[in-house]
C-alpha positions in Angstrom: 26.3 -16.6 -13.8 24.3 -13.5 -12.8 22.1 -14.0 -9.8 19.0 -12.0 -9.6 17.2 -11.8 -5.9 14.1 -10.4 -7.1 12.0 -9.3 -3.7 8.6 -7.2 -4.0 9.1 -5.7 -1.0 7.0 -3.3 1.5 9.6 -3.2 4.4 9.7 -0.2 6.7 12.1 1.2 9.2 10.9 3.6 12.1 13.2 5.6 13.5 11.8 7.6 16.9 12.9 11.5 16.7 10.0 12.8 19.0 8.5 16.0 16.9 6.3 18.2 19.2 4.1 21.5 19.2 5.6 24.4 21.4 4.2 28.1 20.8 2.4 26.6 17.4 5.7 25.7 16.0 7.5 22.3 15.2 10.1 21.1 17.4 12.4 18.5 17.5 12.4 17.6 21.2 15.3 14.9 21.0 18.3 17.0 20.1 20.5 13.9 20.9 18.3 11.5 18.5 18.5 14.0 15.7 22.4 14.7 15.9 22.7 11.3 15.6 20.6 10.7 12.3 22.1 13.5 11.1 25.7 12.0 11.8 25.2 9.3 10.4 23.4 10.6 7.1 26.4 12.9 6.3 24.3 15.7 6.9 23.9 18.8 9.9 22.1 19.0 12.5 20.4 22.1 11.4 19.3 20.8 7.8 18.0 17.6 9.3 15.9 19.7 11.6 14.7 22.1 9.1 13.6 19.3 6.7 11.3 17.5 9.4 9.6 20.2 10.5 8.7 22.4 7.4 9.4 22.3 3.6 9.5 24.3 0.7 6.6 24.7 -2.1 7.7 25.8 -5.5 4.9 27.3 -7.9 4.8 29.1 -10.9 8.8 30.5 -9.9 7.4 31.4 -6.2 9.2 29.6 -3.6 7.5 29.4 0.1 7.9 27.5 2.9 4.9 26.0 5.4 5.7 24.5 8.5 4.4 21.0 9.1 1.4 20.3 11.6 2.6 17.0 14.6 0.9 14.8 11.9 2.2 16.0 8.6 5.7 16.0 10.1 5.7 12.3 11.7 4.3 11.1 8.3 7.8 12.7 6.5 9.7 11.2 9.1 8.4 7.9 8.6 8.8 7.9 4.6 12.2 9.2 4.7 12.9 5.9 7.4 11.2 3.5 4.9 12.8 5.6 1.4 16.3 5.2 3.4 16.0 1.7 3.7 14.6 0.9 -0.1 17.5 2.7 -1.8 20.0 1.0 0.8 18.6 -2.2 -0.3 18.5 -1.9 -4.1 22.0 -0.7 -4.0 23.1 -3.7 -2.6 21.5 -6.0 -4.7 23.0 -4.1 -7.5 26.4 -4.2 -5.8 26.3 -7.6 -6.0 25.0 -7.9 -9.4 28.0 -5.7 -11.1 30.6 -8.2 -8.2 29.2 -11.4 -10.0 28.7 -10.4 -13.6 29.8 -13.0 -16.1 33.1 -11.6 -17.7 34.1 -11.5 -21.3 32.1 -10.7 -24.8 28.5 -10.6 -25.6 28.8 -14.1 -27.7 30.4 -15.4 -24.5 27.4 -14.1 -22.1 25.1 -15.6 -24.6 25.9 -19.4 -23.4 25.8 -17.9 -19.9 22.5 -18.2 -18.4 20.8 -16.4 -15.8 19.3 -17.1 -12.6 16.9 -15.5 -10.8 15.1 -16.5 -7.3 12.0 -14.6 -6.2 11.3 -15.4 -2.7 7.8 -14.1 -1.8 6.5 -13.5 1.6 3.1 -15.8 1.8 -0.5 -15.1 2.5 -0.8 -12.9 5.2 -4.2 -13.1 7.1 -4.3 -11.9 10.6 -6.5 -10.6 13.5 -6.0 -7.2 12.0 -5.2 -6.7 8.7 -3.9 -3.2 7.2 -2.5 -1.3 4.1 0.6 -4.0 4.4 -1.7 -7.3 4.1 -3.6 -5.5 1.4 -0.1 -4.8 -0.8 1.3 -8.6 -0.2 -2.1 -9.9 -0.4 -2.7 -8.4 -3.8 1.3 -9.4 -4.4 0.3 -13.1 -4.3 -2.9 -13.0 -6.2 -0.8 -11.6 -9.0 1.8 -14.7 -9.0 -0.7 -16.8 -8.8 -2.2 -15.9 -12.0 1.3 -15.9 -13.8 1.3 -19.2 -12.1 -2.3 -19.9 -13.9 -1.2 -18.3 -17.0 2.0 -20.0 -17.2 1.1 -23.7 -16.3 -2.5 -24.2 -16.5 -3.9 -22.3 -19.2 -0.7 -22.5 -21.8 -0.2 -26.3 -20.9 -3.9 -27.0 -21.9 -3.4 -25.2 -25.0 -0.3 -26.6 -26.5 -1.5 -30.0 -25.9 -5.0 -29.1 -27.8 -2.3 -27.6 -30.7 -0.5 -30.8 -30.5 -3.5 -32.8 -31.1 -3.7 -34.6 -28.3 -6.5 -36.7 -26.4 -7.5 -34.0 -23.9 -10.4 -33.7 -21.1 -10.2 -29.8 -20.5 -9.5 -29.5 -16.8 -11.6 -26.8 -15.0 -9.7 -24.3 -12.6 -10.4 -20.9 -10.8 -9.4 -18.2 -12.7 -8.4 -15.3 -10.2 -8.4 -12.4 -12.6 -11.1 -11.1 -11.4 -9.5 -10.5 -8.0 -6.4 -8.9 -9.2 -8.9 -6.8 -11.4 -10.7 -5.5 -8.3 -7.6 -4.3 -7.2 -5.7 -3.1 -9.9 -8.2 -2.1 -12.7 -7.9 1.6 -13.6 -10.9 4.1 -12.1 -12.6 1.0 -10.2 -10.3 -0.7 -8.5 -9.3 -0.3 -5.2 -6.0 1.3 -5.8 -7.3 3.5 -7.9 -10.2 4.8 -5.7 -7.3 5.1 -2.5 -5.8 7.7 -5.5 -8.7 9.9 -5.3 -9.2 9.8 -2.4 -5.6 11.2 -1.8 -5.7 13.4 -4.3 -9.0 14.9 -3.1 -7.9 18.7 -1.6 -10.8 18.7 1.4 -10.8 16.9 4.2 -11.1 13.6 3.5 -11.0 10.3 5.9 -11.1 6.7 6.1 -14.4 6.2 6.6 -14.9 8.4 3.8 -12.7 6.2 1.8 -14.7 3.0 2.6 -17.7 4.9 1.7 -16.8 5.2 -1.7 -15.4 2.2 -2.2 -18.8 0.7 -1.1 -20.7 3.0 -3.8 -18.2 1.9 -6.6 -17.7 -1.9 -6.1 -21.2 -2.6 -4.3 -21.8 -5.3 -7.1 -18.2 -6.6 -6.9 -18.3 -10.6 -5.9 -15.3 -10.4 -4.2 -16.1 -7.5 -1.9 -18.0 -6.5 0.5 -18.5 -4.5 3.9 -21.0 -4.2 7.0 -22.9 -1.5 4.6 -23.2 -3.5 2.3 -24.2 -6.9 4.5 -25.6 -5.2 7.6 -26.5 -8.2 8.9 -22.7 -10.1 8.7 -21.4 -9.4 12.1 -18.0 -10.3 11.9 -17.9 -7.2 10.3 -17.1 -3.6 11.7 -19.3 -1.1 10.4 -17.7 1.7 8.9 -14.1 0.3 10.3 -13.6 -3.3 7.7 -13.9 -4.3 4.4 -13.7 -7.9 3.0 -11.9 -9.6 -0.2 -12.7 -13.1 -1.2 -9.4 -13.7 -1.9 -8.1 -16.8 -3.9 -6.8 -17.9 -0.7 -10.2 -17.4 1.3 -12.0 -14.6 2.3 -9.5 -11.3 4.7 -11.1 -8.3 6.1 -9.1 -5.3 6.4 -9.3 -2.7 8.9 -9.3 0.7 6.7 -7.6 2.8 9.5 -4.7 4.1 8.2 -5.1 3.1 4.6 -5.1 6.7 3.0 -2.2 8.1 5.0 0.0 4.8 4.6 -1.2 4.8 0.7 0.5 8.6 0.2 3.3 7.8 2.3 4.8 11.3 1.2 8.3 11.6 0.3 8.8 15.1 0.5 11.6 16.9 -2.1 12.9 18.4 1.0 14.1 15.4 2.0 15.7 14.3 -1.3 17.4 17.8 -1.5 18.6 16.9 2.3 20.5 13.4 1.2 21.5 14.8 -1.9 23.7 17.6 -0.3 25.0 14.4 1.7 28.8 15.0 2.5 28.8 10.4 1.8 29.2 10.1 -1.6 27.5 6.8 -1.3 23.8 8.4 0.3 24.3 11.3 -2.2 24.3 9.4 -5.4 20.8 7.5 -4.0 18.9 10.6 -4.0 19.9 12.1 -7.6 16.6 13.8 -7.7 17.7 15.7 -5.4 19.6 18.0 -7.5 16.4 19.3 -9.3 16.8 23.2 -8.9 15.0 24.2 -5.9 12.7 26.9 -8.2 11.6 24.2 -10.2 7.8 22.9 -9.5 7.5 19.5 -8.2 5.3 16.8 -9.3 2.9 15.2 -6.4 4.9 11.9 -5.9 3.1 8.5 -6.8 1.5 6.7 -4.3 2.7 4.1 -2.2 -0.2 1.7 -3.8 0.9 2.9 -7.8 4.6 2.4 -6.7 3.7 -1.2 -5.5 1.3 -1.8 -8.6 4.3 -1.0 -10.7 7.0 -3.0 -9.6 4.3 -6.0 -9.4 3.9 -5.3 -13.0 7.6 -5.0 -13.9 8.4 -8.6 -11.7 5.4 -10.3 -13.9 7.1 -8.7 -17.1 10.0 -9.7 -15.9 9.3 -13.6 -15.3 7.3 -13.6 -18.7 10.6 -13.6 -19.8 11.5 -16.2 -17.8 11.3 -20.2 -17.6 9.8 -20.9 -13.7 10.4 -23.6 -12.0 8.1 -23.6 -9.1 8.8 -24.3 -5.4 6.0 -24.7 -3.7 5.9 -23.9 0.3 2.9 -25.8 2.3 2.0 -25.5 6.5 1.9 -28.4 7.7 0.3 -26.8 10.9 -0.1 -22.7 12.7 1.7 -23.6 15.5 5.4 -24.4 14.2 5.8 -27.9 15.9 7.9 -30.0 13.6 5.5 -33.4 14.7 1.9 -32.3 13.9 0.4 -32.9 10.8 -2.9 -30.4 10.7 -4.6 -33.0 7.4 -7.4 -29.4 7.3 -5.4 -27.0 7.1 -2.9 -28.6 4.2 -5.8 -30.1 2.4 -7.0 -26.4 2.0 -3.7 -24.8 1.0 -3.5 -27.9 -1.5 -6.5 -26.4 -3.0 -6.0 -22.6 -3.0 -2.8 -22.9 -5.0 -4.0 -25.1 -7.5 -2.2 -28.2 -7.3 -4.9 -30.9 -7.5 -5.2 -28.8 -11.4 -1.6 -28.6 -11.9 -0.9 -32.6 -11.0 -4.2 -33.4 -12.9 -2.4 -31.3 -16.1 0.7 -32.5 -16.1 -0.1 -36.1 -15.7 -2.9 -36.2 -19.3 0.0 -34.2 -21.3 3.4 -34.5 -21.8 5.3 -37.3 -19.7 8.6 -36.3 -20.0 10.0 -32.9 -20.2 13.4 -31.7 -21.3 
């Protein structure tokens, strides 16, 4: 039996190695933090420091190096911290993947079957939501409509196939969320994409102006320029999502700089030239010849819109059995019962639709 922990994550690690300005140029100021990183990673001292503070641009067979500004360098540090700790994770899941493989032939594995547990962080909604919320936010709306997909829609059709008596049962359809995020040119991913890509100057605010221009008609969003009269908005600072769940606003401070999260090739070059055999075979890119001109990495929003797209491919494949996690309050006392607040998470996932599905179809299943 192969067990599969299947986690959309957005974890990040932050190291501190305090970078500072002295005589226009980059420093390291912790020599003692830095030795240490660069202990542990397998690598010097002198490489470590080199690859924080500037890196090397390779176009058209010219090679030059630029030194990072305080900014540009805490950014790298940061996305090496959080790249560090994806890669260390994978590996282990596949470690224990190859430990617990079913032995023996392929007619053998055949009778073998597979399980997989996907445990997802839940709605996050909080006094200040960020880039983070957005990602796990948008993570949910997509399960939810596999979850809609899977046993609403597909359990009202077979029993229409198979003839039987049926009342169709009306439910919210969320794909018109999860196409305000993801869908290609207007969506919101794809808008934070140009706006990284753009080569000026270009800010949050900026950001949140153009994503006011291009979903202004969007039911599901909205801002303070677009509803100067709803106060619980900031203006120029929040945006709103209607979400299946109920309504977030997101602060958009921060979103373009945590949505590149840049990952230079420095870096990769850096823990490929690892003397741990172990961090060196993570970073295999890192042998691309240093000559050689590098691609702009994807975003930190693509990445996340691709492995949410691979896990839904994935459980297509799948048979899901559902558990389902409710409240039962917001202050974590086992003895209170809030009746509100589970009445409404009752709703948002769809239960009421599910139970009221199941029970006019099929009464026993296999």
């Amino acid at each position: 039996m192969v067990v599969e922990y299947l986690e959309p994550h957005n974890e990040s690690i932050h190291w501190f190695v305090p970078i500072t300005v002295q005589d226009e140029k980059i420093t390291v100021t912790n020599g003692k933090t830095l030795a240490q990183v660069a202990q542990l990673l397998q690598v010097t001292g002198e490489e470590m420091r080199t690859a924080l503070t500037e890196r090397v641009i390779a176009a058209r067979g010219e090679i030059m190096t630029k030194s990072h500004d305080t900014k540009q360098a805490e950014y790298g540090r940061d996305a090496l911290a959080k790249a560090i700790y994806d890669r260390m994770f994978t590996w282990i899941i596949q470690r224990i993947n190859k430990a617990i493989v079913v032995p023996g032939s392929t007619t053998q594995k055949r009778y073998n079957k597979v399980i997989g547990v996907l445990d997802i962080y839940g709605f996050e909604i909080f006094d200040r939501n960020s880039f983070e919320q957005f990602c796990i936010n948008y993570c949910n709306e997509k399960l939810q409509q596999l979850f809609i997909e899977l046993v609403l829609k597909q359990e009202q059709e077979e029993y229409n196939r198979e003839g039987i008596e049926w009342t169709n049962i009306e439910y919210f359809n969320n794909q018109i969320i999860c196409a305000l995020v993801e869908q290609p040119d207007k969506g919101v991913i794809a808008i934070m994409n140009e706006a990284c890509l753009n080569v000026g100057k270009i800010t949050d605010e900026m950001l949140l102006g153009d994503m006011d221009k291009k979903l202004s008609h969007h039911p599901h969003y909205s801002s303070r320029q677009l509803k100067p009269m709803d106060k619980e908005l900031r203006h120029k600072e929040d945006f709103r999502i209607t979400h299946y769940a109920g309504d977030v606003i997101y602060s958009i401070s921060g979103f373009i700089e945590k949505n590149r999260d840049t990952l230079f090739q420095d870096f990769k070059r850096l823990l490929y030239g690892s003397h741990d055999k172990l961090i060196s075979s993570m970073w295999p890119e890192g042998a691309q010849d240093i000559a050689k001109t590098t691609k702009r990495p994807l975003t930190a929003g693509t990445l996340f819109q691709k492995s949410m797209a691979e896990l839904v491919a994935t459980l297509l494949r799948k048979e899901p059995l559902y558990v389902r996690c409710v409240k039962p309050n917001d202050i974590k006392s086992p003895t209170v019962f809030d009746d509100v607040r589970v009445e409404h998470q009752v709703r948002y996932l769809g239960l009421l639709e599910n139970v009221r599905v199941r029970r006019a179809g099929f009464v026993h299943r296999q």
